[in-house]
C-alpha positions as CSV (number, residue, x, y, z in Angstrom):
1,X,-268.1,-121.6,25.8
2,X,-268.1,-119.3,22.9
3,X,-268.2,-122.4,20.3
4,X,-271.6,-123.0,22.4
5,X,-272.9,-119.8,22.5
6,X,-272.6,-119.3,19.0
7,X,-274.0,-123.0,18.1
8,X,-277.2,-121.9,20.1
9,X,-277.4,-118.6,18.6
10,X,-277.8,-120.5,15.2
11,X,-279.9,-122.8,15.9
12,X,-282.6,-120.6,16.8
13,X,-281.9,-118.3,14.3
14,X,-281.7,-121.1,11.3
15,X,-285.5,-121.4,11.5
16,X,-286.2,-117.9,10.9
17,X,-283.0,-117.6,8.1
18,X,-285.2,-119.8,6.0
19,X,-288.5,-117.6,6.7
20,X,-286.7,-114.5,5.6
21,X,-285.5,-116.8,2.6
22,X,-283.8,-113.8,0.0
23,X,-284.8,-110.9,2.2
24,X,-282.2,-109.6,5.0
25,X,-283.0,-109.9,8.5
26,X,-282.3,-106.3,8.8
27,X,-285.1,-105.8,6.6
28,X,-287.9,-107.8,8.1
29,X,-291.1,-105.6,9.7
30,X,-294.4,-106.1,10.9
31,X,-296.0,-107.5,7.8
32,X,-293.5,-110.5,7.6
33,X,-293.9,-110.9,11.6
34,X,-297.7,-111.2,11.4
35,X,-297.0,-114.2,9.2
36,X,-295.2,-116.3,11.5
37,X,-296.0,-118.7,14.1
38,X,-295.5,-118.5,17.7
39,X,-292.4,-120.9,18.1
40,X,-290.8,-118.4,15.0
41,X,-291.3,-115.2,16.8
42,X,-290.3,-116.5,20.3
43,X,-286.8,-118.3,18.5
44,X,-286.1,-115.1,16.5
45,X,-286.7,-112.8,19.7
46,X,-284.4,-115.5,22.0
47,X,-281.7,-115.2,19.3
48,X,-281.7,-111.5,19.2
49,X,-281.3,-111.1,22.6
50,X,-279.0,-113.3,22.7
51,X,-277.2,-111.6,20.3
52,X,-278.0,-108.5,21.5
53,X,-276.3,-109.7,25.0
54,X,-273.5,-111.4,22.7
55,X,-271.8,-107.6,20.9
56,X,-272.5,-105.6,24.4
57,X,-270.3,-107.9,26.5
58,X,-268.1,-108.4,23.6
59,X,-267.5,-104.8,23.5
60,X,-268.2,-103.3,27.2
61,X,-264.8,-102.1,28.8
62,X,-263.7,-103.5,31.9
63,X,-264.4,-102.7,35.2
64,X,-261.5,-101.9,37.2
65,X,-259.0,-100.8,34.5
66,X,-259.1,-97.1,35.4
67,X,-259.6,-95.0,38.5
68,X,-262.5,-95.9,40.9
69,X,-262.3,-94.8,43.8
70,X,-262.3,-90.4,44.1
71,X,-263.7,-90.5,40.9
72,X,-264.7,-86.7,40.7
73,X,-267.3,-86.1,37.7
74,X,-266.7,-82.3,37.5
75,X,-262.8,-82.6,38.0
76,X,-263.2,-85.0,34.8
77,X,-265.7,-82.0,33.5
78,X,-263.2,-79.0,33.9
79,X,-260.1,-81.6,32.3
80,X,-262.1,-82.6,29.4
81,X,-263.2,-79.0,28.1
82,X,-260.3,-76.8,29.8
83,X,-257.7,-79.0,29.7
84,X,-258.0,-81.5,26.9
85,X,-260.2,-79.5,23.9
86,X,-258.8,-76.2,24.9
87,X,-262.2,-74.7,25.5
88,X,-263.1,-72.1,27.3
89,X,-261.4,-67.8,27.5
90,X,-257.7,-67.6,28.0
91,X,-256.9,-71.3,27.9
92,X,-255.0,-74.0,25.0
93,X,-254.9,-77.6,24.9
94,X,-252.7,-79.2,27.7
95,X,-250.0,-81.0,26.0
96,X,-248.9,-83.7,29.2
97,X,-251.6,-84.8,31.9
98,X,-250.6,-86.2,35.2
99,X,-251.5,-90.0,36.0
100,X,-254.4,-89.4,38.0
101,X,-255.2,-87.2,35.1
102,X,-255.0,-89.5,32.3
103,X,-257.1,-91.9,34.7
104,X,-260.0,-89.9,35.1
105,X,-260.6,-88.7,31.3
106,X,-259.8,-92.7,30.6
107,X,-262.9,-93.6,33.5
108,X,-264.7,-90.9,31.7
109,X,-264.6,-92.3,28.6
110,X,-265.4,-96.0,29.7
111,X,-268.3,-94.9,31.8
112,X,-269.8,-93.1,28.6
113,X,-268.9,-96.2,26.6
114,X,-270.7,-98.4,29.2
115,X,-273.3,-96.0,29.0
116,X,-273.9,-96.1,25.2
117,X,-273.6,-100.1,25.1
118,X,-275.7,-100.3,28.2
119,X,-279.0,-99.2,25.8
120,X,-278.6,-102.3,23.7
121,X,-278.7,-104.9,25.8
122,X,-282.1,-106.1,26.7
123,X,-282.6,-108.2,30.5
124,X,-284.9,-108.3,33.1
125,X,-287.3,-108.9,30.2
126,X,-288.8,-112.5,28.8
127,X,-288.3,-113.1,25.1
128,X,-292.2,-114.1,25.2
129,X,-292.6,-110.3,26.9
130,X,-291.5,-109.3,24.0
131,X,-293.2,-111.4,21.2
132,X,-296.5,-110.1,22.9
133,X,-295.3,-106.5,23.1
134,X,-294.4,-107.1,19.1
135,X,-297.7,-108.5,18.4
136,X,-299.6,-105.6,19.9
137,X,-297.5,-103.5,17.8
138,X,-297.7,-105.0,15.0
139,X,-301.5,-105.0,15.1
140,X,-301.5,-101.0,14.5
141,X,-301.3,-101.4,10.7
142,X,-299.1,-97.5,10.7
143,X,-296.7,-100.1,12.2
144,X,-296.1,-102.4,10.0
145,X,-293.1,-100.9,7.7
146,X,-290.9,-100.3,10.6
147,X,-288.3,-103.0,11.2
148,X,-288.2,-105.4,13.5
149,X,-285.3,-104.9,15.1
150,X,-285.9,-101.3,15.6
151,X,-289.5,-102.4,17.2
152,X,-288.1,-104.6,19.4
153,X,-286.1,-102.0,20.8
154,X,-289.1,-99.6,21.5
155,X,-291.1,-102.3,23.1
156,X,-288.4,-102.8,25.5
157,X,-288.5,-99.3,26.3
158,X,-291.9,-99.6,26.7
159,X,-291.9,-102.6,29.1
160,X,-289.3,-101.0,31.0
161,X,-291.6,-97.9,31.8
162,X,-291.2,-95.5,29.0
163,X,-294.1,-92.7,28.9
164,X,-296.8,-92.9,26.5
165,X,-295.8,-89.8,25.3
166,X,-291.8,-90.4,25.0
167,X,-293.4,-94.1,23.5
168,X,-295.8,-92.1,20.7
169,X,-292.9,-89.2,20.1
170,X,-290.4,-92.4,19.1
171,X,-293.1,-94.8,17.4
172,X,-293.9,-91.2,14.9
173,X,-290.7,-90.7,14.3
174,X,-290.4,-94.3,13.1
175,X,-293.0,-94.3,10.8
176,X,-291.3,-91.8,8.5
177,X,-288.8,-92.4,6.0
178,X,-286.7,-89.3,6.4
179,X,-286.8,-89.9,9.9
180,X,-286.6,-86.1,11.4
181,X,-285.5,-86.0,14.9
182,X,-287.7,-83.0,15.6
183,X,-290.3,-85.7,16.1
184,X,-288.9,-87.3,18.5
185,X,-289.5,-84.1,20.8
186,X,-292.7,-84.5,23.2
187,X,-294.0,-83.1,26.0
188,X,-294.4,-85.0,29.0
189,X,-297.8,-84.8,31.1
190,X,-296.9,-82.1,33.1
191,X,-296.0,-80.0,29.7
192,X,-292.4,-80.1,29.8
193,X,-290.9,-80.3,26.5
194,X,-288.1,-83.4,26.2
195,X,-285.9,-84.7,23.7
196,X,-286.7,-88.6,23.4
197,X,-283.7,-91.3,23.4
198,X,-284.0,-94.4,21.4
199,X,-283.0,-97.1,21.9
């Protein structure tokens, strides 16, 4: 299964390997998109989902391997900054933690690994979803120097409901080169100020 997986995964990549012909793939935007034809964009988009979907599942931690059941987020709270870092007045670092202990910092830590990994992987959307989303991006020519992996990211977000406001906050911060993360702050349409993730 993995032999085929990784056969399909260059052969729709191949095609737009010899497109990107010296330049890496990393390095490709929205003026070398606007060049290619339909059957590129939707192979290239297929492939990085796929590849996407590929180093998530690769690298997600099991389900099951910890505690599940009594899983107590503010018990694992109160551990991880009493007990384990030694935060807080009067305490120190625990130096032995019980079983059920041990099991709910280790859920902890596969829930926020799941959590992180869970950003990358891109479903419940079509790759042609996606070339579409890319081609009204790209059309904006203050696009067109941000790379295409990062824009397929924020058109995801997009299609899955992301607020024109979080969607402008992250597209600005994109556009420039030093990349400050104070743009990525927005208020929302009620006026709250928030802090935007990407991806």
């Amino acid at each position: 299964m993995k032999k085929f997986a990784f056969f399909a995964l260059l052969t729709l990549i191949l095609p737009i390997i010899s497109l990107a012909q010296t330049r890496h793939l990393s390095e490709i935007d929205g003026n070398e998109w606007r060049t290619w034809e339909k059957l590129s964009k939707v192979r290239f988009v297929t492939g990085f989902m796929l590849g996407s979907a590929y180093v998530v599942c690769k690298n997600m931690p099991l389900e099951g391997m910890y505690v599940k059941a009594g899983y107590d987020p503010w018990r694992v709270l109160e551990l991880y900054w009493r007990d384990f870092m030694g935060v807080g007045v009067g305490t120190k670092k625990k130096e032995q933690f019980s079983r059920e202990e041990a099991s709910l910092l280790l859920e902890r830590e596969r829930r926020i690994r799941k959590e992180h990994l869970d950003k990358y992987l891109i479903i419940e959307i079509t790759n042609t979803q996606i070339v579409d989303g890319l081609d009204l991006f790209y059309n904006d020519f203050r696009n067109r120097q941000i790379k295409l992996p990062e824009a397929v990211f924020l058109v995801k977000k997009q299609i899955l409901g992301a607020s024109k406001e979080e969607f402008e906050a992250i597209t600005e911060w994109l556009r420039t080169p030093d990349r400050d993360s104070g743009k990525l702050q927005f208020k929302d349409k009620d006026g709250n100020v928030k802090y935007a993730q990407f991806p």
